[in-house]
VMD Tcl script that draws the C-alpha trace (Angstrom):
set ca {
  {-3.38 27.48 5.19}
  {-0.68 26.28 7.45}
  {1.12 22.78 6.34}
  {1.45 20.39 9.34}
  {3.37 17.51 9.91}
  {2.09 15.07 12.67}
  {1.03 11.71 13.40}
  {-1.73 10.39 12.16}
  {-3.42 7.14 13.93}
  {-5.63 4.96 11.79}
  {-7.99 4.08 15.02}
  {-9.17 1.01 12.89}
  {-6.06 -0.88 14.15}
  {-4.83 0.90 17.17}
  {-5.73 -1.61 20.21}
  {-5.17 1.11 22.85}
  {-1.69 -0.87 23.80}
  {-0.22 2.91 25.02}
  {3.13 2.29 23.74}
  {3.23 5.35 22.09}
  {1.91 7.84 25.08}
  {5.44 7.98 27.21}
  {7.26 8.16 24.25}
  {5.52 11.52 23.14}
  {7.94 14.42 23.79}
  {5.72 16.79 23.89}
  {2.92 14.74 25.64}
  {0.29 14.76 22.50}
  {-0.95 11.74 22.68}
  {-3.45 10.71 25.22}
  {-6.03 7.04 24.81}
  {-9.75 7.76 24.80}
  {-12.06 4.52 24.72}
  {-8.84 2.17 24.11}
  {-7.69 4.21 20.70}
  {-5.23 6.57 20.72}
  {-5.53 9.71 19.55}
  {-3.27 13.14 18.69}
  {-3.58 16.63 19.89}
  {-2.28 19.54 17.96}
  {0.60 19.81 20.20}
  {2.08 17.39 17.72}
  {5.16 17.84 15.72}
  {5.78 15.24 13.81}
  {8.91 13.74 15.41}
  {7.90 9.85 14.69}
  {8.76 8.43 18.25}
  {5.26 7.19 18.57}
  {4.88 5.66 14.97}
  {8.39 4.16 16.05}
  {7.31 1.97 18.93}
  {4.01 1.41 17.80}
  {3.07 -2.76 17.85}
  {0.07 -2.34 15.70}
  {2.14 -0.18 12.57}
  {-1.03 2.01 12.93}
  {0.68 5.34 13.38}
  {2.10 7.65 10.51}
  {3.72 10.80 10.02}
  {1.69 12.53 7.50}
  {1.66 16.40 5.58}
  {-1.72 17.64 6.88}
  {-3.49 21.35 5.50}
  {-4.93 23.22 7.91}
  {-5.53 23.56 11.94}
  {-6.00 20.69 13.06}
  {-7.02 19.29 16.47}
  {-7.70 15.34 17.12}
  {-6.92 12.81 14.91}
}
mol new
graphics top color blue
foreach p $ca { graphics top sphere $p radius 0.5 }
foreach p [lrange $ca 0 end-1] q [lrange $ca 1 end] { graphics top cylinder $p $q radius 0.2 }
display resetview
């Protein structure tokens, strides 16, 4: 298994504000239904988690391939 570092988005709080989208270098985040959510074109860089209003974004060690979180 590959080990992945990306952002994680507990959904829960995330109000959809979009702070985090133009911040994105790599353009992984995109809002679906007013929560944000994270491709796999994530890597980890914190930029989002950084401007993030709601403290709902983290930069976690993930196993595997994966695709939305």
């Amino acid at each position: 298994m590959n080990e992945i570092i990306r952002s994680c988005i507990d959904r829960e709080k995330c109000d959809g504000c979009s702070e985090c989208v133009p911040v994105c270098p790599v353009e992984a985040i995109v809002i679906i239904d007013n929560k944000a959510y994270v491709n796999n074109t994530c890597i980890g860089c914190g930029a989002c988690a950084s401007v993030c209003p709601q403290e709902c974004i983290e930069i976690k060690l993930a196993d595997g391939d994966l695709e939305w979180t």
